[in-house]
C-alpha positions as CSV (number, residue, x, y, z in Angstrom):
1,X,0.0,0.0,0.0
2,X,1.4,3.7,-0.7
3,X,0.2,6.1,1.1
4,X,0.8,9.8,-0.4
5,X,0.3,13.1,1.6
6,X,0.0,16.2,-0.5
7,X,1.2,19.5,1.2
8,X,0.8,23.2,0.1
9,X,2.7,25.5,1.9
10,X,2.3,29.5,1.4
11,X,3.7,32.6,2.0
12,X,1.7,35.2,3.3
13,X,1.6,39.2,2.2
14,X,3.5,40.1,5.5
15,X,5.9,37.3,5.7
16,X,6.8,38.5,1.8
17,X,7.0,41.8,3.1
18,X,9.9,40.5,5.8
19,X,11.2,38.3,3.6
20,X,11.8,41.9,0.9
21,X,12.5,43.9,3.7
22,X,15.7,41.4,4.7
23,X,16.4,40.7,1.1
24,X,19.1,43.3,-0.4
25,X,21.0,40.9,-3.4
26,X,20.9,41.3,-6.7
27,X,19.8,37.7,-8.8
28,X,22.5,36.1,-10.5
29,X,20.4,33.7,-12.4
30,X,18.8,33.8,-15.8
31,X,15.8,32.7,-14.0
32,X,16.1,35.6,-11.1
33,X,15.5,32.9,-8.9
34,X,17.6,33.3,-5.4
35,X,15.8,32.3,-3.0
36,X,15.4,28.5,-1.3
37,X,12.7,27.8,1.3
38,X,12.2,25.4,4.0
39,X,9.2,24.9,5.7
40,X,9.1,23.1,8.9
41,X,5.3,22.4,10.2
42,X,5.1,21.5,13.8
43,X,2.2,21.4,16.0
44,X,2.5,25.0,16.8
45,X,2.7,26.2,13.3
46,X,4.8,26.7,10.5
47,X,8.7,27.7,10.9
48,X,10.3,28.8,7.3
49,X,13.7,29.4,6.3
50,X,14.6,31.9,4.0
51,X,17.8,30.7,2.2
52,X,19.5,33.4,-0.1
53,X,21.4,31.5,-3.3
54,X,23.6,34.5,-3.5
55,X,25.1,35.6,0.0
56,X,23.8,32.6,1.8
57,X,22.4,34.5,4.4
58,X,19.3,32.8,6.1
59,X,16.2,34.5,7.8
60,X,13.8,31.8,9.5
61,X,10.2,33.7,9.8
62,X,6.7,31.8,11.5
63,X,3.9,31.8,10.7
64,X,2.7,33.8,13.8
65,X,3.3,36.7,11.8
66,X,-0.4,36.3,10.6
């Protein structure tokens, strides 16, 4: 038997706001893609790391922001 879970995670309007607010790098990509994300769901919400592909800064957000 498989069993398959289906998640969908999102980013709110604030937590973009942050997540603009903390980013100052320019995209090196074709794609202007620089950013990876993590989410972590626990019990008590949602814990998401930022990951930037340039400087490899991080910035971990919930999603108490809300």
């Amino acid at each position: 038997m498989i069993l398959r879970n289906s998640f969908a995670f999102t980013i709110s309007e604030e937590m973009m706001k942050r997540i603009n607010h903390w980013d100052q790098c320019k995209a090196v990509d074709v794609s202007g893609a620089k950013f990876a994300f993590t989410f972590i769901p626990s019990g008590l919400g949602t814990y998401i790391i930022v990951k930037c592909n340039v400087c490899k800064r991080e910035l971990h957000i919930s999603d108490d922001l809300e």
